[in-house]
TITI-154211 format. One record per residue (C-alpha): residue number from 1; residue in one letter; x, y, z. Coordinates in nm, 2 decimals. Layout:
N
ATOM / roza / gumar / u / v / w
ATOM / NUM / a / X / Y / Z
...
***
This chain:
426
ATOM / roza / gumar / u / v / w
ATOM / 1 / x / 2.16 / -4.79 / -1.32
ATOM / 2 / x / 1.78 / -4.87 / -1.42
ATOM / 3 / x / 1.59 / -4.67 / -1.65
ATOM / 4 / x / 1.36 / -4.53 / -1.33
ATOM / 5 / x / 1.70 / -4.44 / -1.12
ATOM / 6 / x / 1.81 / -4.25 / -1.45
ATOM / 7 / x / 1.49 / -4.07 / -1.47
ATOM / 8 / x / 1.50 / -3.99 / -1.12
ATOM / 9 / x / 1.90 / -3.88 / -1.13
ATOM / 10 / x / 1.84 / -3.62 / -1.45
ATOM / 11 / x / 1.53 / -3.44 / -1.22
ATOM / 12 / x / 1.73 / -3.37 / -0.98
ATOM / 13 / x / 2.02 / -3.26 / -1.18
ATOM / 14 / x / 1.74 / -3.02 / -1.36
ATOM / 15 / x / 1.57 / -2.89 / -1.05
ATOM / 16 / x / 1.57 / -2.54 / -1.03
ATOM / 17 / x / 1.70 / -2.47 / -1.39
ATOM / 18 / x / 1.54 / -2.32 / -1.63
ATOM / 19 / x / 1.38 / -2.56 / -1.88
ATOM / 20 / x / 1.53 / -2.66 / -2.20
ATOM / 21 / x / 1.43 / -2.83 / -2.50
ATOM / 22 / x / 1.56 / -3.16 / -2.46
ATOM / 23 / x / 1.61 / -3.51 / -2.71
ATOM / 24 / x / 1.53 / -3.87 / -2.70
ATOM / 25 / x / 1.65 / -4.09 / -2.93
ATOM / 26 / x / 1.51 / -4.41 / -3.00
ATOM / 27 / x / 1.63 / -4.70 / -3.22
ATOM / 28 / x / 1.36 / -4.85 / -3.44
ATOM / 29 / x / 1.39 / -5.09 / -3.77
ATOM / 30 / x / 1.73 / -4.97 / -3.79
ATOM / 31 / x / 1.64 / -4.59 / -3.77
ATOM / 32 / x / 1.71 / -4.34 / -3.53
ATOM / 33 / x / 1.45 / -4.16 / -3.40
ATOM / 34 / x / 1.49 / -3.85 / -3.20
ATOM / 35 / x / 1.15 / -3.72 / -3.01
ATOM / 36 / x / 1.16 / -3.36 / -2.82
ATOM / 37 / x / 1.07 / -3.35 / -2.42
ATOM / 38 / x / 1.12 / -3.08 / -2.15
ATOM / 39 / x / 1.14 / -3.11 / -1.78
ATOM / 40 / x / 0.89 / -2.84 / -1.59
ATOM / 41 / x / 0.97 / -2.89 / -1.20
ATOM / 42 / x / 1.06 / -3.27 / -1.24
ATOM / 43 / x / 0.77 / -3.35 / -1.48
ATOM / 44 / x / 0.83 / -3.44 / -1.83
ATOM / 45 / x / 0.66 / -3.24 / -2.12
ATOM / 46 / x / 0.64 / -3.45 / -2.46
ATOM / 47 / x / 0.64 / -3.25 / -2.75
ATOM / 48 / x / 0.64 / -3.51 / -3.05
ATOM / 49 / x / 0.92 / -3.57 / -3.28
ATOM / 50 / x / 1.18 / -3.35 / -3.28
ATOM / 51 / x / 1.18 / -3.02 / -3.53
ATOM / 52 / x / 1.03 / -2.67 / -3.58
ATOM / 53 / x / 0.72 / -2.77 / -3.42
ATOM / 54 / x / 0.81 / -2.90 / -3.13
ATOM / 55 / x / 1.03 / -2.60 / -3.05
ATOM / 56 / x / 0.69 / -2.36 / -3.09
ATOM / 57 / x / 0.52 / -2.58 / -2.85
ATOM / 58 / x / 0.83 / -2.60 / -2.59
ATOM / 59 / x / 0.83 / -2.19 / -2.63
ATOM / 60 / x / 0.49 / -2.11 / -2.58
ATOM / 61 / x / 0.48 / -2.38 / -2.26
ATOM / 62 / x / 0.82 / -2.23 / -2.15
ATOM / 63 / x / 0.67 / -1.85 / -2.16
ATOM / 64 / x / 0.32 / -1.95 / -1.99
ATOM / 65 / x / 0.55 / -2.10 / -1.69
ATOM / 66 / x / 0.76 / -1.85 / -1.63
ATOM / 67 / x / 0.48 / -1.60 / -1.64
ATOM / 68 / x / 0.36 / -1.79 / -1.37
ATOM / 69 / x / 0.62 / -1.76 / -1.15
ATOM / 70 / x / 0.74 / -2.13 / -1.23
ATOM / 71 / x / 0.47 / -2.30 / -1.28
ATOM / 72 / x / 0.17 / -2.38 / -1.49
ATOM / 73 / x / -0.13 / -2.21 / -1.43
ATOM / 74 / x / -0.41 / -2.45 / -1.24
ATOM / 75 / x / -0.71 / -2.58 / -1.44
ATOM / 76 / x / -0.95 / -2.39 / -1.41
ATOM / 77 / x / -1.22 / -2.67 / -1.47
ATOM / 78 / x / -1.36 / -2.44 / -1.77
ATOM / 79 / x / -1.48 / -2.04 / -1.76
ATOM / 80 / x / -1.81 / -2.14 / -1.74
ATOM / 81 / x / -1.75 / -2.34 / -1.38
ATOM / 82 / x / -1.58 / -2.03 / -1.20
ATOM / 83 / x / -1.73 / -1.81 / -0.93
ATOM / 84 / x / -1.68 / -1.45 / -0.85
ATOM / 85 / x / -1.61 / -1.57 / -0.49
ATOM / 86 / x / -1.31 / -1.81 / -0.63
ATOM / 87 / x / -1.15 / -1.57 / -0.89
ATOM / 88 / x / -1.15 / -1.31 / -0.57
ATOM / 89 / x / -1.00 / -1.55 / -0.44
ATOM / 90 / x / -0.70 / -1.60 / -0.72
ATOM / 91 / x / -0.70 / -1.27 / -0.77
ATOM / 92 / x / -0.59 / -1.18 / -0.37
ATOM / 93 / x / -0.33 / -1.47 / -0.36
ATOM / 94 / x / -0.12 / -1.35 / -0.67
ATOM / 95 / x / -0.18 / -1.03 / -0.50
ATOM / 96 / x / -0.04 / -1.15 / -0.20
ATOM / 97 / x / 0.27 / -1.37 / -0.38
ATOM / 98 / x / 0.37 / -1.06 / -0.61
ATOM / 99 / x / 0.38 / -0.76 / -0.29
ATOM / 100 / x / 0.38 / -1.00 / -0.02
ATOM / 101 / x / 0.15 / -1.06 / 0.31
ATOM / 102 / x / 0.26 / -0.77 / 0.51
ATOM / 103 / x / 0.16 / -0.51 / 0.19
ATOM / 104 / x / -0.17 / -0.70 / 0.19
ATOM / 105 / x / -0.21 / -0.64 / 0.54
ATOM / 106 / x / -0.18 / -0.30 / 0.51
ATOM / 107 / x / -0.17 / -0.10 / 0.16
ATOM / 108 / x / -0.32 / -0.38 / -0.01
ATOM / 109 / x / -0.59 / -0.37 / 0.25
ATOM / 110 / x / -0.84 / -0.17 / 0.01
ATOM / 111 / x / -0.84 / -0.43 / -0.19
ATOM / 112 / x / -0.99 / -0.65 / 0.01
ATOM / 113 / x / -1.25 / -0.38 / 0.12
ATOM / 114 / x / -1.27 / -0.31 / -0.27
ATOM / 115 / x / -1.43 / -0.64 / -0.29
ATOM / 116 / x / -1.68 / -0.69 / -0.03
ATOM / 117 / x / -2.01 / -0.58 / -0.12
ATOM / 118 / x / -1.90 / -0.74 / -0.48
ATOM / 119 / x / -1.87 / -1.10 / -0.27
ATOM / 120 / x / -2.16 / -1.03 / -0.07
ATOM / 121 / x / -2.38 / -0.99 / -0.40
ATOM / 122 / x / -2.27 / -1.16 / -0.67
ATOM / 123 / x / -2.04 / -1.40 / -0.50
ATOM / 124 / x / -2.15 / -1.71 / -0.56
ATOM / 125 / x / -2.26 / -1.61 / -0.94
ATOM / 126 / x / -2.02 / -1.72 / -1.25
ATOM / 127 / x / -1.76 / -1.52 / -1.29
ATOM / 128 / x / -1.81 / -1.53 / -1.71
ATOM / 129 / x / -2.17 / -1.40 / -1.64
ATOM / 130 / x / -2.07 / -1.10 / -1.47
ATOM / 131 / x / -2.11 / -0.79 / -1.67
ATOM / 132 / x / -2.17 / -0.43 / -1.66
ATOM / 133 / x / -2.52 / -0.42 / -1.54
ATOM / 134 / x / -2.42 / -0.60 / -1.27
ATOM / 135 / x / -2.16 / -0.37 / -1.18
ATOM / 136 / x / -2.36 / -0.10 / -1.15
ATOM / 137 / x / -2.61 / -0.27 / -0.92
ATOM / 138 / x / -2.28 / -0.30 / -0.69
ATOM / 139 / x / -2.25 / 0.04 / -0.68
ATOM / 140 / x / -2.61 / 0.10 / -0.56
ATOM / 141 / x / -2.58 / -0.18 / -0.30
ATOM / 142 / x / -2.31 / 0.03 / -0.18
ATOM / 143 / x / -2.46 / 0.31 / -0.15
ATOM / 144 / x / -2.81 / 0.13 / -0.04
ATOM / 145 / x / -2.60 / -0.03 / 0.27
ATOM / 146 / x / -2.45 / 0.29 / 0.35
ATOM / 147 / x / -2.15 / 0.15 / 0.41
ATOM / 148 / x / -1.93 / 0.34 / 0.22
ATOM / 149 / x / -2.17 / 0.67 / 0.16
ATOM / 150 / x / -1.84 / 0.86 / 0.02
ATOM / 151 / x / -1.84 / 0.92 / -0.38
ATOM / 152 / x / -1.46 / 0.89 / -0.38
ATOM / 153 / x / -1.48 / 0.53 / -0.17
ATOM / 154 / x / -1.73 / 0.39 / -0.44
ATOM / 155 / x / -1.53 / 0.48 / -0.71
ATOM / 156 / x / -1.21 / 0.34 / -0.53
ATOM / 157 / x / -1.40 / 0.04 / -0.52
ATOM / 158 / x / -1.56 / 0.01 / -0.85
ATOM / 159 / x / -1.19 / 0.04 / -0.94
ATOM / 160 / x / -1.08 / -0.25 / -0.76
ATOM / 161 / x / -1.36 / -0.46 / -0.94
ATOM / 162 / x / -1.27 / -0.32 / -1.25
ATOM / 163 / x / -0.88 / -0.46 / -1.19
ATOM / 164 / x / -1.01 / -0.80 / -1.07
ATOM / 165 / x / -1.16 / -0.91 / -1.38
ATOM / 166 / x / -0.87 / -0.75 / -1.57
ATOM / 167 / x / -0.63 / -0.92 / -1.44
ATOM / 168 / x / -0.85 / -1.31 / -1.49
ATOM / 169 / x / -0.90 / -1.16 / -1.82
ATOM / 170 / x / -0.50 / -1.14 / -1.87
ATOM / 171 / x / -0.50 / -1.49 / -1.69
ATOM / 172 / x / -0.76 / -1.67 / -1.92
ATOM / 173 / x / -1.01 / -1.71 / -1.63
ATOM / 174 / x / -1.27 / -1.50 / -1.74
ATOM / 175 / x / -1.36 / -1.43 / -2.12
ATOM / 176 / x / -1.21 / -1.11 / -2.30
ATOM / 177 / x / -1.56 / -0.95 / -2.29
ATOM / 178 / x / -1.65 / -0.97 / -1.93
ATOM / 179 / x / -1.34 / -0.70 / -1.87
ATOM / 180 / x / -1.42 / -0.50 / -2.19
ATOM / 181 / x / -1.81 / -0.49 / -2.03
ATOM / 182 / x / -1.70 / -0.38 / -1.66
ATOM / 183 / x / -1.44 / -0.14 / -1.82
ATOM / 184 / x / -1.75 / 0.06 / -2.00
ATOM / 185 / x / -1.90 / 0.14 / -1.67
ATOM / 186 / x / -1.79 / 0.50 / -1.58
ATOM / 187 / x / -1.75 / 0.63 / -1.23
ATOM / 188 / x / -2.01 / 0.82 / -1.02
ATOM / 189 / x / -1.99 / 1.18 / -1.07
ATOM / 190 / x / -2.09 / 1.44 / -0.81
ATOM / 191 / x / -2.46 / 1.44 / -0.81
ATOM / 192 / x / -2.49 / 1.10 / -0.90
ATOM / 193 / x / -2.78 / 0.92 / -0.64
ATOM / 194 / x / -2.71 / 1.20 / -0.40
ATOM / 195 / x / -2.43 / 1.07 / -0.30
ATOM / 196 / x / -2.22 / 1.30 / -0.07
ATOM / 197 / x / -1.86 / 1.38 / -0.22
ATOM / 198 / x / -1.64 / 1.44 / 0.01
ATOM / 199 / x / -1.36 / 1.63 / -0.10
ATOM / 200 / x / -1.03 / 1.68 / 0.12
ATOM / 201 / x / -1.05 / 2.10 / 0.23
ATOM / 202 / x / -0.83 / 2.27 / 0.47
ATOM / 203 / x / -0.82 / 2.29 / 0.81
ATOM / 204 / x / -0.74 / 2.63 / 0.97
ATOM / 205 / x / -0.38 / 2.58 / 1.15
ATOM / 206 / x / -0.54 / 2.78 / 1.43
ATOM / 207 / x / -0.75 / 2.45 / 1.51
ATOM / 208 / x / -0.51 / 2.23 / 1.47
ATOM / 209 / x / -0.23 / 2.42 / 1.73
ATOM / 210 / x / -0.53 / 2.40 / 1.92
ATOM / 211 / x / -0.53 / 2.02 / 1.92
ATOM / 212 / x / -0.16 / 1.98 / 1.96
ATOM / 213 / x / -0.18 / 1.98 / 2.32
ATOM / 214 / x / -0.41 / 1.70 / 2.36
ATOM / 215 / x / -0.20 / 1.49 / 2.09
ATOM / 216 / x / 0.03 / 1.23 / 2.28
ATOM / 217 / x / 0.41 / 1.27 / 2.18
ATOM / 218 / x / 0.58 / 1.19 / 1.91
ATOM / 219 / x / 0.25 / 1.17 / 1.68
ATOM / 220 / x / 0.22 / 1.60 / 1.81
ATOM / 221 / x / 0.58 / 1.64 / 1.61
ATOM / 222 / x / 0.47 / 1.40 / 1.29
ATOM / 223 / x / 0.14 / 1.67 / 1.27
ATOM / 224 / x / 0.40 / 1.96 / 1.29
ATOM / 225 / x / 0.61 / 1.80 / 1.02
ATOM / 226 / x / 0.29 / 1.74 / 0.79
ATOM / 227 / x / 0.26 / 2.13 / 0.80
ATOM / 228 / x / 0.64 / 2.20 / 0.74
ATOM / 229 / x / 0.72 / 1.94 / 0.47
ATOM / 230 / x / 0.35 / 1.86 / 0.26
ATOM / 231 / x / 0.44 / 1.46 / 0.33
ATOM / 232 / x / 0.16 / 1.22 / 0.35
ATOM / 233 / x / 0.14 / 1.06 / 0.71
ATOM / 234 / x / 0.33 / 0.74 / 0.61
ATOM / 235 / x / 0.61 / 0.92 / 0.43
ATOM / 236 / x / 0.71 / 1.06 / 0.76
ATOM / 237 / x / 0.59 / 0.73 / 1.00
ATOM / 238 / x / 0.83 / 0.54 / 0.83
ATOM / 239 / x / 1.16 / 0.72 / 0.82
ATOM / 240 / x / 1.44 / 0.67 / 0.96
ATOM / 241 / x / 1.77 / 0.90 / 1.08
ATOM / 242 / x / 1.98 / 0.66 / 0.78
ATOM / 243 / x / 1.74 / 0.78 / 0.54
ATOM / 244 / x / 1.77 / 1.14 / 0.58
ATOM / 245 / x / 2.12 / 1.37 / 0.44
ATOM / 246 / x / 2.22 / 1.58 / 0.61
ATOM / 247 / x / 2.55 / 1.68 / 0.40
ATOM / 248 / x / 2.43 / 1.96 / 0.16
ATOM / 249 / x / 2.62 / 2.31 / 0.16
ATOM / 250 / x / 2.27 / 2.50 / 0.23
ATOM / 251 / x / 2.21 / 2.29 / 0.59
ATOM / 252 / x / 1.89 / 2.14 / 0.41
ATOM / 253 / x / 1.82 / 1.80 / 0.48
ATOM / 254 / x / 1.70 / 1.61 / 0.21
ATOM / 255 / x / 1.52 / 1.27 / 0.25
ATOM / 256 / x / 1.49 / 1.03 / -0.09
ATOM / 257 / x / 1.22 / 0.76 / -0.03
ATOM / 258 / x / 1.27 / 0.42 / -0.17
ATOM / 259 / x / 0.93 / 0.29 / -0.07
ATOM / 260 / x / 0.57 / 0.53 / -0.13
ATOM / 261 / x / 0.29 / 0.51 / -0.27
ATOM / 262 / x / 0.37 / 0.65 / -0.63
ATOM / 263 / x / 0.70 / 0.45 / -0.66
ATOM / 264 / x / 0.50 / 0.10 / -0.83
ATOM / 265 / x / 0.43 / 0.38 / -1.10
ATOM / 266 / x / 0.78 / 0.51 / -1.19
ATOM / 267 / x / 0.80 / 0.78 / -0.98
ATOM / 268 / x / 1.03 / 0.93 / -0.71
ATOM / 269 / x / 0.94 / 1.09 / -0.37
ATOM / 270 / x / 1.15 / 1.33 / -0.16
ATOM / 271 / x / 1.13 / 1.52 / 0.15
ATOM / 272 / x / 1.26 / 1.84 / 0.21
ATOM / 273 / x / 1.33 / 1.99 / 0.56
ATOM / 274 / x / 1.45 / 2.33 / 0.63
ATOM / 275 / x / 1.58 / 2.48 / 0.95
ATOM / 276 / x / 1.18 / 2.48 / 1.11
ATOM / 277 / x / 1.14 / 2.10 / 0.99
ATOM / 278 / x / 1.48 / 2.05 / 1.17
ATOM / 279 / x / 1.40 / 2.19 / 1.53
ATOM / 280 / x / 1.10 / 1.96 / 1.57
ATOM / 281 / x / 1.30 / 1.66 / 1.38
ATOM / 282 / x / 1.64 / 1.74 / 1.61
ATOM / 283 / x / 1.55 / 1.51 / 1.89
ATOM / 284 / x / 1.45 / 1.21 / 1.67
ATOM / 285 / x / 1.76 / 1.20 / 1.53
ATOM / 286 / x / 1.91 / 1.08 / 1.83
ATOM / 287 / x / 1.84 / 0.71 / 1.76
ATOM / 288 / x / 1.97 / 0.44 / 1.59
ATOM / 289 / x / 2.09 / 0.49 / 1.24
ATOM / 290 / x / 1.88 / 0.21 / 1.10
ATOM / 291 / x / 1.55 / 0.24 / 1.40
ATOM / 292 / x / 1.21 / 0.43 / 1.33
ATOM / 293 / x / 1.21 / 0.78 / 1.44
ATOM / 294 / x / 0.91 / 0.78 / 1.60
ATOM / 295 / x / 0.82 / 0.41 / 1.80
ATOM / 296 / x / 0.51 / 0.33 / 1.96
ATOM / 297 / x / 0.70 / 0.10 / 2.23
ATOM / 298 / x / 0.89 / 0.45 / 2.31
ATOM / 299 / x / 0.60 / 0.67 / 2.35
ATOM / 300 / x / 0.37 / 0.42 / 2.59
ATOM / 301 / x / 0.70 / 0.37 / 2.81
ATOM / 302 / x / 0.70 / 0.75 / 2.86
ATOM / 303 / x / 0.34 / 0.78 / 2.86
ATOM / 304 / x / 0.40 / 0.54 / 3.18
ATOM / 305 / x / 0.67 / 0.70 / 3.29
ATOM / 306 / x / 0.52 / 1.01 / 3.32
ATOM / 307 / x / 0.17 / 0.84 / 3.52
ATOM / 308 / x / 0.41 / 0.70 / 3.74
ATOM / 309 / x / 0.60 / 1.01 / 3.75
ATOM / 310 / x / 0.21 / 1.24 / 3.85
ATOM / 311 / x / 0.08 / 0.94 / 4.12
ATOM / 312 / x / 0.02 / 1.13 / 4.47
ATOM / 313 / x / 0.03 / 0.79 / 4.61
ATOM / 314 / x / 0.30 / 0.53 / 4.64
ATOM / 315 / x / 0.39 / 0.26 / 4.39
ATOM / 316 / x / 0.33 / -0.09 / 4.56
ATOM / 317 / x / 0.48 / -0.42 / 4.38
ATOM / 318 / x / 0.15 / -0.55 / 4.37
ATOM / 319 / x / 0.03 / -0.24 / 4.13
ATOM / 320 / x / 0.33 / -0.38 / 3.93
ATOM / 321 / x / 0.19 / -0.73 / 3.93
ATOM / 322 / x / -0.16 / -0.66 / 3.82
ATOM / 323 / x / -0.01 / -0.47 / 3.54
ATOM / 324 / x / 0.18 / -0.77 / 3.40
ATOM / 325 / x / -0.14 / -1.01 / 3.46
ATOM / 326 / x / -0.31 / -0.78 / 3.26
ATOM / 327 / x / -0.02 / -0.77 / 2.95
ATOM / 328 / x / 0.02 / -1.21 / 2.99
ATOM / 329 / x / -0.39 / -1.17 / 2.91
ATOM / 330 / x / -0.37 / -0.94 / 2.63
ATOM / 331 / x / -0.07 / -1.16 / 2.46
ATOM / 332 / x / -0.19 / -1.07 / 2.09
ATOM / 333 / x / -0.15 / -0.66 / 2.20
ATOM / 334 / x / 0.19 / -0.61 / 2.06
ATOM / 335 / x / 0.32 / -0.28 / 1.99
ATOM / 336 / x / 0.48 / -0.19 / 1.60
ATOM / 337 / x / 0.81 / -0.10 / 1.54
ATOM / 338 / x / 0.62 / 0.20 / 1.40
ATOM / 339 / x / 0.32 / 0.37 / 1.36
ATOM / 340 / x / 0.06 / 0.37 / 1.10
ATOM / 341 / x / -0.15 / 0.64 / 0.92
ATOM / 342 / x / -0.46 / 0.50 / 1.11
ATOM / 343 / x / -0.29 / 0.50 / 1.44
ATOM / 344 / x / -0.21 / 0.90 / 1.40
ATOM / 345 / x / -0.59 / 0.94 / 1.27
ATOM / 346 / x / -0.69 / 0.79 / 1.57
ATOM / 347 / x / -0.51 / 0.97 / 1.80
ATOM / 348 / x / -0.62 / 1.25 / 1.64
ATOM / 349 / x / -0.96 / 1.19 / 1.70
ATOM / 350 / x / -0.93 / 1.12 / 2.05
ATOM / 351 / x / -0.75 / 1.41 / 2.09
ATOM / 352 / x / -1.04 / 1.65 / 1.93
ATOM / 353 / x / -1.28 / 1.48 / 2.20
ATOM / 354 / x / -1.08 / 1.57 / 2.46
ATOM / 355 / x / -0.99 / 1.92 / 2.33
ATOM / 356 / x / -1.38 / 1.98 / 2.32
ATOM / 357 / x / -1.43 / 1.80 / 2.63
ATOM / 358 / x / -1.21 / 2.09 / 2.79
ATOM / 359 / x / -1.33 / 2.37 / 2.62
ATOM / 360 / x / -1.72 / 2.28 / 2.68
ATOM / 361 / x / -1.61 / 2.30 / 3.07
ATOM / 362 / x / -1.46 / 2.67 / 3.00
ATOM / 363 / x / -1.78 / 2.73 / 2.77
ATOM / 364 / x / -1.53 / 2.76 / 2.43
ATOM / 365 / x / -1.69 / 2.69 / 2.10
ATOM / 366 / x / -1.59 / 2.33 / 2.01
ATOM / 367 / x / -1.37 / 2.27 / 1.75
ATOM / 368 / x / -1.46 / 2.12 / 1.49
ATOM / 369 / x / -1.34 / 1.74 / 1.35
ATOM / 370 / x / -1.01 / 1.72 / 1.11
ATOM / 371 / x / -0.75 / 1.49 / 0.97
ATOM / 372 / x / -0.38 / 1.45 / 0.94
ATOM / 373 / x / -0.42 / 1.45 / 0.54
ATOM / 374 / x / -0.61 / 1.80 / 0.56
ATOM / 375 / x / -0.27 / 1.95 / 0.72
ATOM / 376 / x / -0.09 / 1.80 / 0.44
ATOM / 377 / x / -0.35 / 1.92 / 0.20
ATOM / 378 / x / -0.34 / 2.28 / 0.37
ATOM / 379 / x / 0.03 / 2.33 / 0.33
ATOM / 380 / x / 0.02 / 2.23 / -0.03
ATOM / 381 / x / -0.27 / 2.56 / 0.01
ATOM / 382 / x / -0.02 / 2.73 / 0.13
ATOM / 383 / x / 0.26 / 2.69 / -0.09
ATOM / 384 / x / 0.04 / 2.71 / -0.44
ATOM / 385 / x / -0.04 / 3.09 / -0.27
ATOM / 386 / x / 0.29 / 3.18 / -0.20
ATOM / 387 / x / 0.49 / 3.04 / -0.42
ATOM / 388 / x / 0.27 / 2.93 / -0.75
ATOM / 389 / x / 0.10 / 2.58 / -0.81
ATOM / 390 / x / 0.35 / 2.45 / -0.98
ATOM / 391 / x / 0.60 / 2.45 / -0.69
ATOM / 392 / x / 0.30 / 2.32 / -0.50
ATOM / 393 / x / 0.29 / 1.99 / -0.74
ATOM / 394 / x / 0.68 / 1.95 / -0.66
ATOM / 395 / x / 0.65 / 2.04 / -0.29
ATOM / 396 / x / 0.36 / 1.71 / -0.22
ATOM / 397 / x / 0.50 / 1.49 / -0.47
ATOM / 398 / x / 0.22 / 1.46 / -0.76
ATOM / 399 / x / 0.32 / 1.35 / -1.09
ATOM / 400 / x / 0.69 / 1.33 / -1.03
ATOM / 401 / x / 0.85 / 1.27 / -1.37
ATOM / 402 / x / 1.04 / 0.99 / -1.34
ATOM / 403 / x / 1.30 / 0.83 / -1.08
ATOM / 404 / x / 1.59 / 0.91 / -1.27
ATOM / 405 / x / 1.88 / 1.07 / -1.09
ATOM / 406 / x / 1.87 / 1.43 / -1.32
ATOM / 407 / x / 1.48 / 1.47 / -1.29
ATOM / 408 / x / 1.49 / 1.39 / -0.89
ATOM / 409 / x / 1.76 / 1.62 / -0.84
ATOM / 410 / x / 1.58 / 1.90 / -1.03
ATOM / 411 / x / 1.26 / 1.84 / -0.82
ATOM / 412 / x / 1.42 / 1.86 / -0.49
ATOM / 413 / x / 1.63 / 2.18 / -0.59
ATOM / 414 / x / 1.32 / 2.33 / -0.68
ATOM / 415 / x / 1.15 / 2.23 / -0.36
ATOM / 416 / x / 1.42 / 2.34 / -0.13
ATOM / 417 / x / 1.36 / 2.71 / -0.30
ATOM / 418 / x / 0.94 / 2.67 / -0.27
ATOM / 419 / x / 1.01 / 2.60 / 0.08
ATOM / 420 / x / 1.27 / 2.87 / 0.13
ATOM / 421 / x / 1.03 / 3.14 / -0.04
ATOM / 422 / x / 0.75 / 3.04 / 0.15
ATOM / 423 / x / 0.92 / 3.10 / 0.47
ATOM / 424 / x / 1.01 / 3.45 / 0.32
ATOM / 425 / x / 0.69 / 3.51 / 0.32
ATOM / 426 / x / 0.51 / 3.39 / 0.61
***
C-alpha cells in the first residue's frame, strides 16, 4: 500500500471520532524522531515535535472544535473587515443550527424582527466600529419610523442587539469592547421620547363572553381555558390528550410541559385543570393520544360542514369543482397540525369586528379591542385577589424554581389549592 492510500485508509478509519493526539516517527542519522499530528475531519493538524507543548496546542485546537460543533471556526478575514449585515448574518445561522429552522420560524422570529432597523442603519458599517452611540441612534430610528411605537418592543429589540454582539464577542468576531460599550446602554424608561408604554391590563370577562359567540370553534374553548387555567396561548395550542394525567385521587388533571417558553432557563411549567377546565377540555379529549387537541384542518372541515349544512339551495358537483380549482391554485395554503398564538389573536380580532358590526345594527355600545394574553393576565388578577400574589406567581408560571421533581410537585400542589380556593370564592 502507498504512502497516499495509507493516508487515505487512516481518515476514514478516524472519521467521525473524536480527535486524538497522534505520533509520527521518523528515522534520521540514526535517530528516531517522533513529531505530534491530529486528524480534524480528515485534515491533518501538525503540532511540532512531540512533548508538553505540542499537547497544549492539540488541547486548545481540540476545545475550539468541539465548541464549534466540529469544526473550526471560519476566518473571519480580520475584525476590522466584518459588517454588521454579515455578523447578523452568523449570528442567525448558529441560531438556527443550535434551536433549529422550525424555532426560528416561529419563537425565534423576534429575533429576526430584533434586527431590522439595526440592518437597515448601520448594516453595511464594521461591525468593530459599532458602539453605544450608535445603539442609541437605533432606538430613535425606531421610534422615528414608527414602526415599533411600543416601549416594551424597543426594549425587546435593543435586547436582541445587545445579544448579537455578545455572542461575536464570545466568538472572537467583534472586539471585547464593542459588547462591553452596547451593554452600557440602558433601556427606555416610561417617559422616555414620549414613547407610549403599553402595558398588558385586564379585560372585563363581561367583554370577552361577549365575543365568545363570534369566535369560531375550538379557538372559543382555548379563550375559556386562558380564563380557567392562567396558561399563555401556546401552552394550551400545543397540548395534547398524552400530555395531560388524569390519575390523581382529587379528579384534577395535571399537565407537565416539556417544551415553553421559560424551560431554556431551568424552569418547569404546569397546568392545572379542575372540574370547570374539564367540561370545556371533555370533548378534546376524544382524539388521538399523541394528536393536537385543537386542529385547524378539524375546525375548517366543520366550518364547511356546517355552510353546507345552512345553504337553502342545492349542492351542484360543479360548486364542488370550483372549490378544488380554487385549493390546486392556492397550493402553498396548507393548514398546521395546530394553531398558533397569532392565529387565536387573529381570530380574535375578527371576531371583535364582527361583534361590533352586530351591535352598531342593534345601536349597542361597541366593545372595545382585547387580546388572548389580557384573559390570561386577568385571571392571574383574579387569583392574586382571591387567593394572595404569591399563589398568583405559581398559578401563571413566573419564576418557577427549578425543574426538579420535589420543587415541581410542590408548585402544582399548591396550584391545585389556589385554583380550588378561588372557585370557593367566586
Amino acid at each position: 500500500m502507498s504512502k497516499g492510500d495509507k493516508q487515505k485508509a487512516t481518515r476514514r478509519k478516524t472519521a467521525g471520532r473524536l480527535p486524538q493526539l497522534l505520533q509520527h516517527r521518523i528515522k534520521r542519522n540514526g535517530r528516531v524522531i517522533v513529531y505530534a499530528y491530529a486528524l480534524f475531519n480528515g485534515q491533518r493538524e501538525s503540532y511540532g515535535r512531540w512533548g508538553p507543548e505540542a499537547e497544549r496546542q492539540f488541547a486548545a485546537d481540540l476545545a475550539l472544535w468541539t465548541a464549534h460543533g466540529g469544526k473550526f471556526p471560519e476566518d473571519t478575514g480580520g475584525l476590522e473587515g466584518l459588517t454588521v449585515r454579515e455578523l447578523a448574518a452568523r449570528y442567525l445561522a448558529q441560531l438556527e443550527e443550535r434551536k433549529g429552522a422550525d424555532w426560528l420560524k416561529t419563537t425565534g422570529n423576534g429575533h429576526v424582527y430584533g434586527l431590522r432597523t439595526l440592518l437597515e442603519v448601520y448594516g453595511e458599517s464594521l461591525a468593530s466600529e459599532f458602539g453605544p452611540l450608535k445603539l442609541k441612534a437605533t432606538q430613535r430610528a425606531m421610534i422615528a419610523q414608527n414602526k415599533v411605537p411600543a416601549l416594551s418592543t424597543i426594549n425587546r429589540h435593543t435586547t436582541t442587539i445587545k445579544a448579537l454582539f455578545r455572542w461575536g464577542a464570545g466568538e472572537e468576531l467583534v472586539p471585547s469592547s464593542v459588547w462591553e460599550g452596547v451593554s452600557a446602554v440602558d433601556s427606555l424608561k416610561e417617559g422616555d421620547f414620549e414613547v407610549r408604554n403599553t402595558k398588558r391590563t385586564d379585560v372585563d370577562m363581561d367583554v370577552v363572553e361577549a365575543t365568545l359567540p363570534y369566535i369560531p370553534p375550538p379557538l372559543d374553548a382555548v379563550i375559556r381555558l386562558l380564563w380557567e387555567t392562567g396558561a399563555r396561548p401556546a401552552e394550551i395550542l400545543g397540548l395534547r390528550p398524552q400530555d395531560i394525567d388524569q390519575s390523581r385521587k382529587d379528579g384534577v388533571w395535571v399537565a407537565v410541559l416539556g417544551e415553553h417558553k421559560t424551560a431554556g432557563k431551568g424552569k418547569g411549567r404546569f397546568l392545572v385543570f379542575t372540574a370547570a377546565a374539564q367540561s370545556i377540555l371533555a370533548p378534546f379529549m376524544l382524539r388521538p393520544a399523541g394528536a393536537p387537541l385543537f386542529s385547524p384542518a378539524e375546525a375548517v372541515d366543520a366550518m364547511h360542514r356546517r355552510k353546507r349544512e345552512g345553504r337553502k339551495t342545492e349542492l351542484w358537483a360543479s360548486h364542488e369543482e370550483r372549490y378544488e380549482r380554487e385549493r390546486a391554485a392556492r397550493p402553498d395554503r396548507v393548514l398546521r397540525d395546530c394553531y398558533d398564538h397569532h392565529s387565536l389573536r387573529r381570530a380574535v380580532e375578527r371576531a371583535i369586528s364582527a361583534a361590533n358590526r352586530h351591535r352598531k345594527a342593534d345601536g349597542l355600545d361597541p366593545l372595545p379591542k382585547w387580546t388572548p394574553y389580557q384573559v390570561r393576565h386577568s385571571a392571574g388578577t383574579d387569583v392574586a385577589r382571591k387567593c394572595g400574589s404569591d399563589d398568583s406567581r405559581v398559578v401563571l408560571g413566573h419564576a418557577i424554581p427549578g425543574v426538579t421533581g420535589r420543587y415541581v410537585h410542590e408548585d402544582i400542589e399548591r396550584t391545585v389549592e389556589a385554583h380550588k380556593r378561588r372557585s370557593a370564592a367566586s
